[in-house]
C-alpha positions in Angstrom: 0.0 0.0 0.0 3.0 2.2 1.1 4.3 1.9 -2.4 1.3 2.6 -4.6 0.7 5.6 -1.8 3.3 7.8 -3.1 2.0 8.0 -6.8 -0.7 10.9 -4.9 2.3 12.2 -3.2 2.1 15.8 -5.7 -2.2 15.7 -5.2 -1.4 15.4 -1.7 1.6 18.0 -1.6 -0.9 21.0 -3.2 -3.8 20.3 -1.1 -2.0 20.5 1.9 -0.7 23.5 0.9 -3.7 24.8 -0.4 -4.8 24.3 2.5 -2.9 25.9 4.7 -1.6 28.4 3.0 -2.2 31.5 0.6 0.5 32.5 -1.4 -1.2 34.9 -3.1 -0.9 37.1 -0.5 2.8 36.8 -0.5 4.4 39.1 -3.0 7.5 37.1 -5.2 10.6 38.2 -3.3 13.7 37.4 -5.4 16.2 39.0 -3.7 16.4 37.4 -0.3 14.1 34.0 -1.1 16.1 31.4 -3.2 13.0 29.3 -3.8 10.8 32.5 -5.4 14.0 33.7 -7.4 15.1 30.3 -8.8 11.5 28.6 -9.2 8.9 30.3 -8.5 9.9 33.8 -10.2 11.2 32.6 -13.6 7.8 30.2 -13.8 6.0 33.6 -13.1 7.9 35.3 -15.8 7.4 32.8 -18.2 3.8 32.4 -17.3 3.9 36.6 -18.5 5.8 36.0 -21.3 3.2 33.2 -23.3 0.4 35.5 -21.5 1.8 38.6 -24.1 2.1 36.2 -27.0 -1.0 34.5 -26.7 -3.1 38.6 -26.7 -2.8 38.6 -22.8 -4.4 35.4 -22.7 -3.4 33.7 -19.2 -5.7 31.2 -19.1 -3.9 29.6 -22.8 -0.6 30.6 -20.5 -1.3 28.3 -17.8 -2.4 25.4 -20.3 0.9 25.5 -22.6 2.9 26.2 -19.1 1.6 22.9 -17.7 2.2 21.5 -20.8 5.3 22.0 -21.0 6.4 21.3 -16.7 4.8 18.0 -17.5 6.6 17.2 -20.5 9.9 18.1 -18.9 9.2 15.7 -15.9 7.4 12.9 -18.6 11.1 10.8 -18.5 11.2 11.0 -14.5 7.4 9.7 -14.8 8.5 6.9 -17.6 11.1 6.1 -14.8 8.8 5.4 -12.1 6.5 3.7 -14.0 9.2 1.6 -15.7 10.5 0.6 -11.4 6.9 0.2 -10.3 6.6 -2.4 -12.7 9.5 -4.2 -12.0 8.5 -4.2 -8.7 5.2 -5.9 -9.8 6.9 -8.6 -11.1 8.8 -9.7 -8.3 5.8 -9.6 -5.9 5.2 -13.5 -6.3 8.8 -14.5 -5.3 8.3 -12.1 -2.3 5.1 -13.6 -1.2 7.0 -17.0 -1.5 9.9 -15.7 0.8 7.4 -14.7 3.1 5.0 -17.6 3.3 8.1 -19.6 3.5 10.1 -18.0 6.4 6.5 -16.8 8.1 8.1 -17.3 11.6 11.0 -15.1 11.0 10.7 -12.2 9.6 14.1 -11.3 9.5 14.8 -14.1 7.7 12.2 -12.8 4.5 13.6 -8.9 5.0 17.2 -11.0 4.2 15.6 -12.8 1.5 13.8 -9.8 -0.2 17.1 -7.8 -0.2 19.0 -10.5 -1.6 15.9 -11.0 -4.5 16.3 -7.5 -4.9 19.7 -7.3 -5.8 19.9 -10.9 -7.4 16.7 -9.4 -10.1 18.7 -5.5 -10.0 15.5 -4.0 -8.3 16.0 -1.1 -6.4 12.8 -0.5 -3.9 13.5 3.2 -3.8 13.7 4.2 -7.2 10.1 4.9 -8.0 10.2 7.1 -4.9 13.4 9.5 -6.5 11.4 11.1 -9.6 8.2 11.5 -7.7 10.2 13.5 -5.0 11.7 15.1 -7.5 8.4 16.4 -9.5 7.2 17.6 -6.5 9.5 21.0 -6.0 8.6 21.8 -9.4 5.1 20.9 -9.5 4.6 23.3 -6.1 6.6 25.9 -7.8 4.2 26.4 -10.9 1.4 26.2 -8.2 3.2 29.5 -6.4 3.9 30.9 -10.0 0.0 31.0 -10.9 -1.4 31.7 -7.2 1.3 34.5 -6.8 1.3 36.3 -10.3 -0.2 39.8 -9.5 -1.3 40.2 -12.9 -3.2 36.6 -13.4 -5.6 37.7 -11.0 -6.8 40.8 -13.1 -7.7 38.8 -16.2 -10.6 36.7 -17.7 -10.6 33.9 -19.7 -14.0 32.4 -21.0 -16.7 33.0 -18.1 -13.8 33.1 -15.6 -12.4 36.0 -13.6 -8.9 34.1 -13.1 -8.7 36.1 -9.8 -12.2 35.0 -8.3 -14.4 32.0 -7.9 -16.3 30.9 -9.9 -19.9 31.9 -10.0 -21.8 29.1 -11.1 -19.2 26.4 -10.0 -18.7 25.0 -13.1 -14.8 25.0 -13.1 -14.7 23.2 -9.3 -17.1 20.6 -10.7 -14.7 20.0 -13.6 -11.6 19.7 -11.4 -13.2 17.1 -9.2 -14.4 14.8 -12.1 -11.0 15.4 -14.0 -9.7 14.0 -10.9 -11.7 11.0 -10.4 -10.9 10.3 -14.1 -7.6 10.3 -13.6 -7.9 8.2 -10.7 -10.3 5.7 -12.4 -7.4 5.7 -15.2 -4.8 4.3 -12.5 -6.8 2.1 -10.8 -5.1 -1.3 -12.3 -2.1 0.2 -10.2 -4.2 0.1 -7.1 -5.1 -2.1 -4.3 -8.7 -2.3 -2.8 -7.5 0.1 0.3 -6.6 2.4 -1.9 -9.8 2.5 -4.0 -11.7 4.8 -1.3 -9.2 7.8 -2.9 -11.1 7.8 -5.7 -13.9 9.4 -4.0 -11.9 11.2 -1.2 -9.6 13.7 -3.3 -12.3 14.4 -5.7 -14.3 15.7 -2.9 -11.4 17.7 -1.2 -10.7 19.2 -4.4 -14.2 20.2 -4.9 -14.8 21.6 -2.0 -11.2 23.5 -2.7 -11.8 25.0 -5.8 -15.7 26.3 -4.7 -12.9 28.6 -2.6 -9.6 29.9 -4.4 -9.2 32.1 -7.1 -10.5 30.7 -10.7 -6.8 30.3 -11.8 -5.9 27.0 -9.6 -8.8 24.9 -10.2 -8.1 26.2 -13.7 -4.4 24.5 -13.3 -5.9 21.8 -12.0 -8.3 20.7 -14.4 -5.3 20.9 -17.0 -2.6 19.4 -15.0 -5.7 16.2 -14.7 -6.0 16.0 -18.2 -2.8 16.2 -18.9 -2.4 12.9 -16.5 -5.4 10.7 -18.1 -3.6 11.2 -21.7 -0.7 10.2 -20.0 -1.6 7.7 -18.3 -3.8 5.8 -21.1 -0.3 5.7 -23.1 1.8 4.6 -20.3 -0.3 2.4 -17.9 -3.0 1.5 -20.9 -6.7 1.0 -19.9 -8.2 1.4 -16.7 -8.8 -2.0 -14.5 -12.9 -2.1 -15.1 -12.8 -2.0 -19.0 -9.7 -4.6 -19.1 -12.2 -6.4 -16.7 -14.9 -6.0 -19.1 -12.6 -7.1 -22.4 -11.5 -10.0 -20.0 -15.1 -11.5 -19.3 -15.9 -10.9 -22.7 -13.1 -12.9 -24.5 -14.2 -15.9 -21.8 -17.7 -15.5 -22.8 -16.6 -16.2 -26.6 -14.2 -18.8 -25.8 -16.9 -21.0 -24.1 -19.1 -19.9 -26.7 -16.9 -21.6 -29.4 -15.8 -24.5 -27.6 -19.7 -24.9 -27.3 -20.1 -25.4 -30.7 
């Protein structure tokens, strides 16, 4: 569970910080904060810069931004994938080791470790790039909650610097996000299905209260996710399900005749 937890280690990261914070109070302070001049600032300014070539258009801005953050982080993201699945397939030689020594654990922790090294998995290494998104991920957060001039702009029936009136954008962030969950479920357990509905919630309830511009984010940043994840992980659990009774069905259907 510990191991398919960290994959909503970034959704976790922003709601906490959503929570219990609000940067856009804080004013970018370059000088004497390394974090705002080294990653929060130059997001802002480039966040400005596709803003002035798209006709002031911040609400393109923070698409082609996220965009492009997620496409400079997609190889740490093929990584993780790439070590989460080779920890997948050692799971049945672990479960041997541990039904076999089941009165010593010791013993199995000895056994996993030398599995580990014997197969060249490394138990850590889908925990690196996920760390490693997260800095920048909450950075581009800071950029878009902190950019004065964001706030003062509109972009379809959105005042990027207020709710939204008729709830519209929350109610797309939260079903983006159970998509994008409902895309990764073949990577989780049944403990983990009660996410599903949990973050959806929190970030509904979230986005009925910030400034249009982060559900905004959000709602890009999920779709950005379900594209990616249909290429890299393939079809969610329920429709392989579905394919998987129905290839049964024709099999016994056949041999029937």
């Amino acid at each position: 569970m510990t191991r398919r937890l960290y994959k909503y280690l970034p959704l976790t990261a922003l709601l906490l910080l959503a929570g219990c914070s609000n940067p856009a109070t804080a004013k970018l302070d370059r000088e004497n904060s390394f974090w705002d001049k080294y990653f929060v600032g130059p997001l802002s300014d480039t966040l400005d810069w596709f803003a002035n070539l798209m006709g002031g258009s911040y609400g393109l801005s923070i698409l082609v931004v996220t965009i492009i953050i997620r496409m400079i982080i997609l190889p740490l993201t093929l990584k993780q994938y790439k070590s989460s699945k080779r920890m997948q397939e050692v799971q049945p030689e672990i479960k041997k080791l541990q039904a076999k020594y089941k009165d010593d654990p010791k013993k199995v922790q000895e056994e996993t470790m030398k599995l580990f090294q014997k197969e060249g998995v490394n138990p850590l290494a889908g925990c690196f790039p996920i760390l490693v998104q997260m800095p920048i991920l909450i950075a581009l957060y800071n950029a878009i909650m902190r950019n004065p001039d964001i706030g003062t702009h509109s972009f379809l029936w959105l005042e990027l610097g207020q709710k939204d009136p008729y709830y519209i954008l929350p109610l797309l962030a939260a079903l983006t996000t159970f998509l994008q969950q409902k895309m990764m479920s073949s990577q989780m357990n049944p403990q983990m299905q009660s996410l599903m509905f949990i973050f959806p919630v929190l970030i509904f309830v979230m986005a009925m209260n910030f400034a249009s511009a982060l559900p905004l984010y959000w709602v890009y940043s999920n779709l950005f996710t379900v594209v990616q994840t249909y290429f890299i992980y393939g079809k969610p659990a329920a429709a392989k399900g579905v394919e998987v009774v129905e290839a049964k069905s024709k099999k016994s259907g056949g041999s029937k005749k």
